[in-house]
Short mmCIF file of the C-alpha atoms (twelve columns), coordinates in Angstrom:
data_MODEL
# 
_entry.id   MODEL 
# 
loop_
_atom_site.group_PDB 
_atom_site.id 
_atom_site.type_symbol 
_atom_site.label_atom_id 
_atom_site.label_alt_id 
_atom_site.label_comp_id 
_atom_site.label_asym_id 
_atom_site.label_seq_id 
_atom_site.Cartn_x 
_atom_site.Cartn_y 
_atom_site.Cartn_z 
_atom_site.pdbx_PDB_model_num 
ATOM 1   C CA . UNK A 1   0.000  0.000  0.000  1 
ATOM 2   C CA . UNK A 2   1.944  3.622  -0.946 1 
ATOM 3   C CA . UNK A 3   2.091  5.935  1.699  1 
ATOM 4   C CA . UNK A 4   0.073  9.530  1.628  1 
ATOM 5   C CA . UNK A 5   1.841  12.191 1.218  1 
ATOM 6   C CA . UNK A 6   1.642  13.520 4.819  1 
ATOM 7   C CA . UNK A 7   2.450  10.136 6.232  1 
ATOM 8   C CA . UNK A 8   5.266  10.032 4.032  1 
ATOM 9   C CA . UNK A 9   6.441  13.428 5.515  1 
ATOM 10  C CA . UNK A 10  5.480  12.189 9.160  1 
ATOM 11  C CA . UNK A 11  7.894  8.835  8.552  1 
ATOM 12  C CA . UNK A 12  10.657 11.113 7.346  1 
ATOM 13  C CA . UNK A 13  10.502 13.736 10.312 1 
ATOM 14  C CA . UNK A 14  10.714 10.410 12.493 1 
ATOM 15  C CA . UNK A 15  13.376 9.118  10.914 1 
ATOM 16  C CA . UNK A 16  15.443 12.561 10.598 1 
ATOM 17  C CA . UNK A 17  14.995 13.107 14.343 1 
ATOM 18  C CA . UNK A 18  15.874 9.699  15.805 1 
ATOM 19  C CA . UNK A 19  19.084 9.943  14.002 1 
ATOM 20  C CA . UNK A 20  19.634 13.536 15.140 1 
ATOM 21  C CA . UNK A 21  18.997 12.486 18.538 1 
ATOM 22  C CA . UNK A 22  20.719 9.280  18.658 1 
ATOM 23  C CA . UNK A 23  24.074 11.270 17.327 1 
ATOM 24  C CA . UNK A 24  23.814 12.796 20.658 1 
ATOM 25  C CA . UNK A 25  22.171 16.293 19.200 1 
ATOM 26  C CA . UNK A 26  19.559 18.385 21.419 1 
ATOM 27  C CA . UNK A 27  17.281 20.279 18.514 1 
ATOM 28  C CA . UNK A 28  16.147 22.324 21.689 1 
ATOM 29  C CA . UNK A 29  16.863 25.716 22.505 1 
ATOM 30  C CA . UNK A 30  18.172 26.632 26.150 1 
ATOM 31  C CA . UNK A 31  18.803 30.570 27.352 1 
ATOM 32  C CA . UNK A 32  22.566 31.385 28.429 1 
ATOM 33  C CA . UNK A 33  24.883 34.678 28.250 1 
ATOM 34  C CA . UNK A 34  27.676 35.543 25.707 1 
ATOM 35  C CA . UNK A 35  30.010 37.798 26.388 1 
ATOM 36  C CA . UNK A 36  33.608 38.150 24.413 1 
ATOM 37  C CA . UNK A 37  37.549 38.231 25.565 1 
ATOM 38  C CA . UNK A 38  40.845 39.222 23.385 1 
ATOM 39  C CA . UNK A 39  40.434 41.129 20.118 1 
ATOM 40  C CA . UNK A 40  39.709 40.638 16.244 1 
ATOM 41  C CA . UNK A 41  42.637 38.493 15.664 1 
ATOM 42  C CA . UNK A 42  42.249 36.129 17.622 1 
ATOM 43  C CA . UNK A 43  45.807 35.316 19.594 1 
ATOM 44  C CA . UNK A 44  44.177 35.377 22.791 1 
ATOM 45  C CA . UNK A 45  42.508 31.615 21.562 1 
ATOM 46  C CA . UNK A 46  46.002 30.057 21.250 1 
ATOM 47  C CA . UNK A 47  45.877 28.267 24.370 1 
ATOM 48  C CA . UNK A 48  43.124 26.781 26.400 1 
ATOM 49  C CA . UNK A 49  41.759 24.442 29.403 1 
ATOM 50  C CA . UNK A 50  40.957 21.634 27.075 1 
ATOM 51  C CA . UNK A 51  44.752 21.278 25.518 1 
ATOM 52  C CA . UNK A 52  44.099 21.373 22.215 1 
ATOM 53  C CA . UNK A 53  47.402 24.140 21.541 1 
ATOM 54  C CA . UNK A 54  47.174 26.363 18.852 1 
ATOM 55  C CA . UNK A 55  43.526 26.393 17.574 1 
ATOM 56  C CA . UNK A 56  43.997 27.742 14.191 1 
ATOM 57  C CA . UNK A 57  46.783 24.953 13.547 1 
ATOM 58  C CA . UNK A 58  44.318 22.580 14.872 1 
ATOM 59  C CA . UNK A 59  40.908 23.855 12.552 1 
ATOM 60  C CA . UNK A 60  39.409 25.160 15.417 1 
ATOM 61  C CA . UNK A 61  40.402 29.231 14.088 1 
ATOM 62  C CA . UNK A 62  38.252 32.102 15.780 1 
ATOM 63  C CA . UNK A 63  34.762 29.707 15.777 1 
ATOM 64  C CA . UNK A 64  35.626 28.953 19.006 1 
ATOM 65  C CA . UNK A 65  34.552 29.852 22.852 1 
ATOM 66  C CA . UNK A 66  35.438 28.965 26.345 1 
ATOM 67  C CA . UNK A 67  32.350 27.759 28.062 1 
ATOM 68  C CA . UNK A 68  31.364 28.480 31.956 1 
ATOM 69  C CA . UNK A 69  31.441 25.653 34.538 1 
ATOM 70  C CA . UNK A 70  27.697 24.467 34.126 1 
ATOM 71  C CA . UNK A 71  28.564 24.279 30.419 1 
ATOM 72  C CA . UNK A 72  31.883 22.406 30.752 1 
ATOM 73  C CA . UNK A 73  31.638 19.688 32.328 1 
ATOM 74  C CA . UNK A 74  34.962 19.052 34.464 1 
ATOM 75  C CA . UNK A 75  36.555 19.604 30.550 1 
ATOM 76  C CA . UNK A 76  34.374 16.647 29.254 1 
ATOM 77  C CA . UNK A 77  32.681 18.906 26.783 1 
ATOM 78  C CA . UNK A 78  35.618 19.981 25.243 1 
ATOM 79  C CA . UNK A 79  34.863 19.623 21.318 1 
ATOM 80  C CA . UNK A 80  31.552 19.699 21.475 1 
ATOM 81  C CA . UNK A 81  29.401 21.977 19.168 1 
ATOM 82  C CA . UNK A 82  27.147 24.885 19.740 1 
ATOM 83  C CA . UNK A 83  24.813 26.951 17.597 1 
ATOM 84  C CA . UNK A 84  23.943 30.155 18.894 1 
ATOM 85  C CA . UNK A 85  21.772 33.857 18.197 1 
ATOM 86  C CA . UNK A 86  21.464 36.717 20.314 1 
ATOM 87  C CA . UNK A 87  17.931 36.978 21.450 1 
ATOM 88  C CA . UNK A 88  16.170 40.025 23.407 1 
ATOM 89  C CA . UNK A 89  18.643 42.479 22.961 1 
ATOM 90  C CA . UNK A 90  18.437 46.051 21.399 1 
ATOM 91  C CA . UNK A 91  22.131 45.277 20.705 1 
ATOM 92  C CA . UNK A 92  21.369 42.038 18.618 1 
ATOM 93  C CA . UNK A 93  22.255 42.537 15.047 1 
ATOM 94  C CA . UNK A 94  19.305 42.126 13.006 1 
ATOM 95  C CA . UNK A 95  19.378 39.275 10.768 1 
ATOM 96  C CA . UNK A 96  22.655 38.147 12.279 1 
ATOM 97  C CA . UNK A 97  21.457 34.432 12.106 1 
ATOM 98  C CA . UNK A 98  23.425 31.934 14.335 1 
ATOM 99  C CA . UNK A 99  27.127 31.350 14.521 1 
ATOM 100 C CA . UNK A 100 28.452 27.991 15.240 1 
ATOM 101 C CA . UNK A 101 31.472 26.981 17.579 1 
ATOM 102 C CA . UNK A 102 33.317 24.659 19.170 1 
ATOM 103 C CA . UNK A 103 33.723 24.452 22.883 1 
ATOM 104 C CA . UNK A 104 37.472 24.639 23.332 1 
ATOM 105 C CA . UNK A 105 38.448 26.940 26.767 1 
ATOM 106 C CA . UNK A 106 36.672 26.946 29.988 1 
ATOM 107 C CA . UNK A 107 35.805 30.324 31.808 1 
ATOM 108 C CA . UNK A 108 36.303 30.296 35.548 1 
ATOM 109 C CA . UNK A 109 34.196 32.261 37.939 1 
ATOM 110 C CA . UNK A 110 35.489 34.523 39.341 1 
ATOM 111 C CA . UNK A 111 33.752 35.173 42.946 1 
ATOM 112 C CA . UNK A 112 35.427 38.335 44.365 1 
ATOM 113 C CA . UNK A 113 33.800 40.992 41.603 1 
ATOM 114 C CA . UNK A 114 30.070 40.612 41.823 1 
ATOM 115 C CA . UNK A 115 29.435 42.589 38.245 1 
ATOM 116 C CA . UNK A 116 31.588 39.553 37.223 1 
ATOM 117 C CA . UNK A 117 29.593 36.810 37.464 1 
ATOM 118 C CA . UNK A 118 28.269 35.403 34.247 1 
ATOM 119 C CA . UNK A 119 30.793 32.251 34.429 1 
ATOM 120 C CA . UNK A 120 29.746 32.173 38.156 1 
ATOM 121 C CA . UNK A 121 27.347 28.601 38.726 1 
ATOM 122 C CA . UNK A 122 24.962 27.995 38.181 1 
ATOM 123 C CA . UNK A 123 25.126 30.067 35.012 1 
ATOM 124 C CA . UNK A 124 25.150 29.063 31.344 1 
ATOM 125 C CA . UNK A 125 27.816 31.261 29.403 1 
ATOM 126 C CA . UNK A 126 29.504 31.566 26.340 1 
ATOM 127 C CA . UNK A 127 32.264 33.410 26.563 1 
ATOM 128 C CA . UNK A 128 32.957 34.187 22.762 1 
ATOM 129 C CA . UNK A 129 35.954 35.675 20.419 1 
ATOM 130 C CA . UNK A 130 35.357 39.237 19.595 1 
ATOM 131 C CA . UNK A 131 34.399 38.107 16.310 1 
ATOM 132 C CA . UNK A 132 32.017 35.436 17.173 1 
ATOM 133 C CA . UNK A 133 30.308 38.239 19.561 1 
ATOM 134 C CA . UNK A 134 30.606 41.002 16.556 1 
ATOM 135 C CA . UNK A 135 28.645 38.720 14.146 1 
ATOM 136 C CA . UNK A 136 25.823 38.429 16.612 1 
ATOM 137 C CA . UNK A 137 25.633 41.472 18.958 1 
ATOM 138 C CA . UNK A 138 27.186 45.352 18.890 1 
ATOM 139 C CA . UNK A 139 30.484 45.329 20.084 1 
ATOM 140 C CA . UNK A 140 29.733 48.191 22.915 1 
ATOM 141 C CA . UNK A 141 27.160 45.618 24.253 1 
ATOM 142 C CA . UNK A 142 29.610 43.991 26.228 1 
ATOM 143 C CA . UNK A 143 27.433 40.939 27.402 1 
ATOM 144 C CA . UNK A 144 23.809 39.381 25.703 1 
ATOM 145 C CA . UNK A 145 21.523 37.124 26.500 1 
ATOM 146 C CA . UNK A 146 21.154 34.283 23.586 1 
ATOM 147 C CA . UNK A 147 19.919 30.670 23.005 1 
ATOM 148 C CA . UNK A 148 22.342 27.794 22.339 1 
ATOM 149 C CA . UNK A 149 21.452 24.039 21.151 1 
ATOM 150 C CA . UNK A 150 24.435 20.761 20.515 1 
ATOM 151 C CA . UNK A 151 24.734 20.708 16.964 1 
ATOM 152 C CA . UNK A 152 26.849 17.916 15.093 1 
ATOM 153 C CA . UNK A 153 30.619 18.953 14.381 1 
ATOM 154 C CA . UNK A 154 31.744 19.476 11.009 1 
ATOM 155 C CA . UNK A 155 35.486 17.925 11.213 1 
ATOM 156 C CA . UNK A 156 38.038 17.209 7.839  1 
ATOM 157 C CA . UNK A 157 40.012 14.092 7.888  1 
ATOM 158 C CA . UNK A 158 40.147 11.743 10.766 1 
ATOM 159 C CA . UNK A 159 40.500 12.156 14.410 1 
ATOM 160 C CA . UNK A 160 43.925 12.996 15.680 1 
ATOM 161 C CA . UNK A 161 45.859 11.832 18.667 1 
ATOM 162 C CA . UNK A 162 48.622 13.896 20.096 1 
ATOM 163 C CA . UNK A 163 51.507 11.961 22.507 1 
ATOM 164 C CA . UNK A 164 52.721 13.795 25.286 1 
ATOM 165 C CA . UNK A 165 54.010 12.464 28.977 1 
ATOM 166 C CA . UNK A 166 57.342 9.695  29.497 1 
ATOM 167 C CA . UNK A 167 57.724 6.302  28.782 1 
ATOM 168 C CA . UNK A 168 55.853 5.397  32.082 1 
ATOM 169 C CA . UNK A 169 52.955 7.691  31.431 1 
ATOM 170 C CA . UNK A 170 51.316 8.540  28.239 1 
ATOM 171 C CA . UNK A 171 48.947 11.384 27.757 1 
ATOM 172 C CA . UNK A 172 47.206 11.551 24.709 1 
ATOM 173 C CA . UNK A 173 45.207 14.593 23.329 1 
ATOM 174 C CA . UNK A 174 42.116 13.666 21.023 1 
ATOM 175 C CA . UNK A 175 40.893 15.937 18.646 1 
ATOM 176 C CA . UNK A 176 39.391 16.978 15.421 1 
ATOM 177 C CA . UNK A 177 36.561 14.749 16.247 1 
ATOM 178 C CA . UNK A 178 33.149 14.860 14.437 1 
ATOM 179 C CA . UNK A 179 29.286 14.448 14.993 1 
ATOM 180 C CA . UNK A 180 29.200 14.534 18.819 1 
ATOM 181 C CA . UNK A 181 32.757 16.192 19.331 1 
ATOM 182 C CA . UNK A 182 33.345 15.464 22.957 1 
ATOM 183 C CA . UNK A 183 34.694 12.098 23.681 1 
ATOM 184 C CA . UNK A 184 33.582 10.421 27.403 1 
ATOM 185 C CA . UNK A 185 35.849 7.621  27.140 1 
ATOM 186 C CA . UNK A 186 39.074 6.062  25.855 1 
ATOM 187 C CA . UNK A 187 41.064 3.216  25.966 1 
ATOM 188 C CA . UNK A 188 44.873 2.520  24.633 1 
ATOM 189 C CA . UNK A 189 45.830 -0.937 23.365 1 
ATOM 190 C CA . UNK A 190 49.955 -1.862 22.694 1 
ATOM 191 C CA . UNK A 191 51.029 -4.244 20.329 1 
ATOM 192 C CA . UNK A 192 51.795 -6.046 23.288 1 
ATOM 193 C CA . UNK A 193 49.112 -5.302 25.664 1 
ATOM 194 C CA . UNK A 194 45.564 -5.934 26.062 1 
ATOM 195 C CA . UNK A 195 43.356 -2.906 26.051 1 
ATOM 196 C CA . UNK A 196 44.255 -0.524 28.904 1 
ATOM 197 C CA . UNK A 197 41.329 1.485  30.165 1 
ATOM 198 C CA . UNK A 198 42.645 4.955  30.183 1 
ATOM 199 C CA . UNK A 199 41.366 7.881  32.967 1 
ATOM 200 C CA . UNK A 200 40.454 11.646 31.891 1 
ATOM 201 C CA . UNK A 201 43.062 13.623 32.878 1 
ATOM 202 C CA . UNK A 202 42.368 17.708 31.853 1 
ATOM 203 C CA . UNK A 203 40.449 18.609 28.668 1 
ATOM 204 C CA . UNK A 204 40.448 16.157 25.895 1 
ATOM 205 C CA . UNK A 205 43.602 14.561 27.642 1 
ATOM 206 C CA . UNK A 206 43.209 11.261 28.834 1 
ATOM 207 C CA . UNK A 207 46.606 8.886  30.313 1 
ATOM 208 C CA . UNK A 208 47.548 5.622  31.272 1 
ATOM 209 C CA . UNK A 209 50.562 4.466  33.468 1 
ATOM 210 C CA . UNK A 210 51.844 1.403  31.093 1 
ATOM 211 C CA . UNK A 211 54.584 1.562  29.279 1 
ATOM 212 C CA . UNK A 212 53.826 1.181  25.703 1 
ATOM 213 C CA . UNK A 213 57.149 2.506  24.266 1 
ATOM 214 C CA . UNK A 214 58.311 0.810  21.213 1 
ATOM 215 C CA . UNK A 215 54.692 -0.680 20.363 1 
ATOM 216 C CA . UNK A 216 51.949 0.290  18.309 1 
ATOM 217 C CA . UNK A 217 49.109 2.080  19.075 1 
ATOM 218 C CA . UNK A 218 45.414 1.762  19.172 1 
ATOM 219 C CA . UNK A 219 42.580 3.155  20.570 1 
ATOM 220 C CA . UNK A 220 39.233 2.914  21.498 1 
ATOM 221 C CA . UNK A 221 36.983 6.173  21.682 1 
ATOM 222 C CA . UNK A 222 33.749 6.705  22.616 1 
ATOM 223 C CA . UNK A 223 31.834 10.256 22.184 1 
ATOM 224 C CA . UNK A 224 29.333 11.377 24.564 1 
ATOM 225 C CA . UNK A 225 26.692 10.384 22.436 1 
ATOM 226 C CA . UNK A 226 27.717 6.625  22.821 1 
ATOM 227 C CA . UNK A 227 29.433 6.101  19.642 1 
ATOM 228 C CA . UNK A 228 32.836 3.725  19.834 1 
ATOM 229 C CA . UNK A 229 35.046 3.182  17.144 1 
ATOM 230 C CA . UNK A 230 38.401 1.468  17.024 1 
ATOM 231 C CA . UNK A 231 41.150 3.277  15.943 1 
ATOM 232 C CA . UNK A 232 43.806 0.147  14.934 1 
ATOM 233 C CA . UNK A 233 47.584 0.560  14.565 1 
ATOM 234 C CA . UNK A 234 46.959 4.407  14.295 1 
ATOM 235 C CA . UNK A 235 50.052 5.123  15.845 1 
ATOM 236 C CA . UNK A 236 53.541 3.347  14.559 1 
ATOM 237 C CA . UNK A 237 56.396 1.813  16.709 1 
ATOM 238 C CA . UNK A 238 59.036 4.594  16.365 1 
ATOM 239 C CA . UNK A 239 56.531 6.997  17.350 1 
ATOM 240 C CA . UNK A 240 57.501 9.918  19.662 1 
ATOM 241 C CA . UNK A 241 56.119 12.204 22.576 1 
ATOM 242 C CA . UNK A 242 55.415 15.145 21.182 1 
ATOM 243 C CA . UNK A 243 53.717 14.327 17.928 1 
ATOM 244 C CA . UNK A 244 50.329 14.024 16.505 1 
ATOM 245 C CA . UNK A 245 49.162 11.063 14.393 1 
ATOM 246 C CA . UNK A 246 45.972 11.304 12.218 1 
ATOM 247 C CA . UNK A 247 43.272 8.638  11.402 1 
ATOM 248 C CA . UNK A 248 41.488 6.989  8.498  1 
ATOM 249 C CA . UNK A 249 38.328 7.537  10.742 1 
ATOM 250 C CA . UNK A 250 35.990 9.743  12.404 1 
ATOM 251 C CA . UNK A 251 33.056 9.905  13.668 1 
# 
């Protein structure tokens, strides 16, 4: 029996939405603040609470923002996605539309100024680059209320891992990752071990306290939307602390 046309559009909507929501994605709306730090070009970005370095080397450029403590989630959120407008503002910029960035710096409260409390908890804040802000709101503004959602991440190439630590301690830095962003788990395997269950350290850094010099590397990473893949032989024996290796794979 063929389907009417507005049953046909019902099973479609269905279908669209399960998969948005089983890729971890909120279509909702919530209400936050935005406010801005460091100027046009952007230097002010270089570094950050969730490791990734030197955003623009990384992709990550100026569509960035550090995010307050009921946003960031101990650093877990780190590479997650965010679309956001200015809303109910006489400093909006009409017909701004939304900007979309990545969560990649975390803004502390800071308790001893009390004008100074939009990262403060229990508060939901963006705290943008001057030229994410500019797009959306009047520069002289200063601070605006606006409405964020999770959107997918939009990543090219695979997912990357950095190494960093000794030969008794590997830290690894995961990044560049698409669809959900944020990662919730990893695990390392040598090409002499088992897999090695390995605990969140700061950011997007996560360690282990085997030695795995000399072998190589896999791993296992799972997004915050549930999604594990297996990343084998990624890394190559000779490989060295300090370096990034990229993936076939992502997310």
């Amino acid at each position: 029996m063929a389907m009417t046309p507005c049953f046909l559009a019902l099973a479609i909507f269905i279908v669209l939405f399960v998969q948005t929501m089983s890729a971890g994605i909120d279509p909702n709306w919530y209400a936050a603040h935005a406010t801005f730090y460091g100027d046009m070009s952007g230097k002010e970005t270089m570094q950050g609470a969730c490791g990734y370095g030197d955003l623009f080397k990384q992709g990550y450029g100026l569509n960035t923002a550090a995010l307050s403590t009921a946003l960031f989630n101990h650093g877990l959120t780190c590479g997650a996605c965010f679309e956001i407008m200015c809303v109910n503002s006489p400093f909006c910029i009409k017909n701004a539309g939304t900007i979309k960035i990545t969560a990649t710096n975390f803004c502390p409260p800071n308790y001893t100024k009390k004008v100074d409390i939009w990262c403060n908890p229990p508060q939901k804040h963006f705290d943008l680059t001057m030229k994410m802000f500019t797009t959306i709101a009047a520069y002289r503004a200063g601070v605006v209320p606006v409405q964020y959602r999770r959107v997918p991440c939009n990543k090219i190439g695979g997912v990357k891992f950095e190494l960093n630590g000794n030969p008794n301690f590997l830290l690894v830095l995961v990044y560049n990752v698409a669809n959900a962003g944020d990662v919730s788990s990893m695990s390392v395997k040598g090409s002499g071990t088992g897999w090695l269950p390995m605990s969140h350290n700061w950011g997007q850094n996560w360690n282990v306290g085997t030695n795995v010099a000399g072998q190589a590397l896999s791993f296992r990473v799972t997004t915050s939307d549930g999604k594990t893949l297996y990343f084998m032989n990624v890394v190559h024996p000779r490989w060295l602390f300090g370096q990034t290796y990229q993936s076939n794979l992502n997310f």
